[in-house]
N, C-alpha and C positions, 0 to 999 in steps of 0.2 A: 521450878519451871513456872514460867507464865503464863497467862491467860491473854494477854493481848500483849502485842506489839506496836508498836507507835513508828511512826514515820524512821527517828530517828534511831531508834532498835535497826530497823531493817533498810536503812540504807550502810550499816555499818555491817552488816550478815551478809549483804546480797555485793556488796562494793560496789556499788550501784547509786548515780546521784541523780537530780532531777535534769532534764530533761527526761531522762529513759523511764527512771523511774515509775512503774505501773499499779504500784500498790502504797494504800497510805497508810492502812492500819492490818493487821491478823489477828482475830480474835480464834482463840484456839477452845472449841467447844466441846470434841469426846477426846480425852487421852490421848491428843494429839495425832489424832488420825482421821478426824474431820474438823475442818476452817472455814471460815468465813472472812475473807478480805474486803477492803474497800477500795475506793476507786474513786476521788471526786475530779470531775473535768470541768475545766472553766472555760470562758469564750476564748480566753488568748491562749490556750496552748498549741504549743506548735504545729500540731500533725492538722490544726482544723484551720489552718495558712497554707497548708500546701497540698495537701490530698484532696482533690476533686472542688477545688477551691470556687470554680463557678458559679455561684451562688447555692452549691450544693456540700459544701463541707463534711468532711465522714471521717471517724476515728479509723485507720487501718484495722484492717482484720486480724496481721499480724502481730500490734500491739495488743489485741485481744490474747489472743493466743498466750503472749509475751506474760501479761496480769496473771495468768492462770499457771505460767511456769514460775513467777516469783515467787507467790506465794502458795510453789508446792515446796521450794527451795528455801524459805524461811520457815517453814513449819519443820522439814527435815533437820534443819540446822537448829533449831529449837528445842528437838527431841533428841539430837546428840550432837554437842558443841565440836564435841572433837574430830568430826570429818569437817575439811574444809571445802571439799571439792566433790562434784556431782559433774558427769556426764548424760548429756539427755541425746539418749540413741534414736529414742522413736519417737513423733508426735504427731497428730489427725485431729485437726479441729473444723470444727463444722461452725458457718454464720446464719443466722436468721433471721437479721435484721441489723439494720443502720442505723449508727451512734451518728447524730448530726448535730446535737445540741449538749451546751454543758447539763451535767445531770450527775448522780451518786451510781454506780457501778458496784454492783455486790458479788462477789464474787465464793460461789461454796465448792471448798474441794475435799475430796475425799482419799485418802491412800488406800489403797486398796489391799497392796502385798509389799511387803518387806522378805527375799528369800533370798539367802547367799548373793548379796549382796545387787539385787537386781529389785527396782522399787518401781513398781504402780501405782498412776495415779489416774483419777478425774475430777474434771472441771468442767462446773457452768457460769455463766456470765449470766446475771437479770437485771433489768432496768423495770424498776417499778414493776417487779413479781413476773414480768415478760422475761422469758429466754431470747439472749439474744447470740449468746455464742454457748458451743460444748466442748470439751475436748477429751482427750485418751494420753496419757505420756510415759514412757519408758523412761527412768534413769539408771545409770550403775555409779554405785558407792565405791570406787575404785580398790579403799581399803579391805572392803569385807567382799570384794566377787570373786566368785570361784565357780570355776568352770563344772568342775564333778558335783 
């Protein structure tokens, strides 16, 4: 197992290319049950052309969200190759503030439960040690859920 993942790691994990793309790097720090992702946004990407373009540009909140599901989905896939597939039933993310400029996005999440096939997680978003997004997510690992 690895300790970090690179761009190209996890665009091959997630089947996910860039534009969507929400994560650049996973750096995997307790046994793979807590991460740290990155995030770097520059002037020309696209969402800061089109969302609230007025001279007020803003990264969506649910690309936030988005950063914090990839890389609970590349850590998952990290820690066992062989599911290919995750269902995310539940997710609640809270914002606290506006992405309007390019900057580095760090991103720490935490698994919380792995139980008959139903996996917890959370995530926070900080820009320069500020919180700016959190979230809570539900997935099911299709192969290992069981109802009993």
């Amino acid at each position: 197992m690895r300790n970090v993942l690179n761009k190209t790691e996890i665009k091959k994990i997630l089947k996910i290319k860039d534009p969507f793309l929400m994560i650049d790097k996973v750096k995997i720090i307790s046994q793979n049950k807590l991460v740290e992702g990155v995030k770097v946004l520059k002037d020309n990407d696209w969402y800061f052309k089109c969302h609230f373009f007025n001279n007020d540009p803003v990264m969506p909140g649910t690309l936030l969200t988005e950063a914090m599901l990839q890389t609970t989905i590349a850590t998952l896939h990290e820690r066992n190759k062989k599911i290919k597939k995750y269902f995310i039933v539940k997710s609640e993310s809270n914002f606290y503030s506006k992405i309007t400029k390019p900057c580095t996005l760090k991103i720490k999440l935490k698994i919380i439960s792995k139980k008959k096939g139903i996996i917890l997680s959370e995530g926070t978003i900080f820009l320069k040690n500020k919180k700016v997004s959190h979230g809570k997510f539900r997935f099911i690992d299709p192969e290992n859920f069981k109802i009993n």
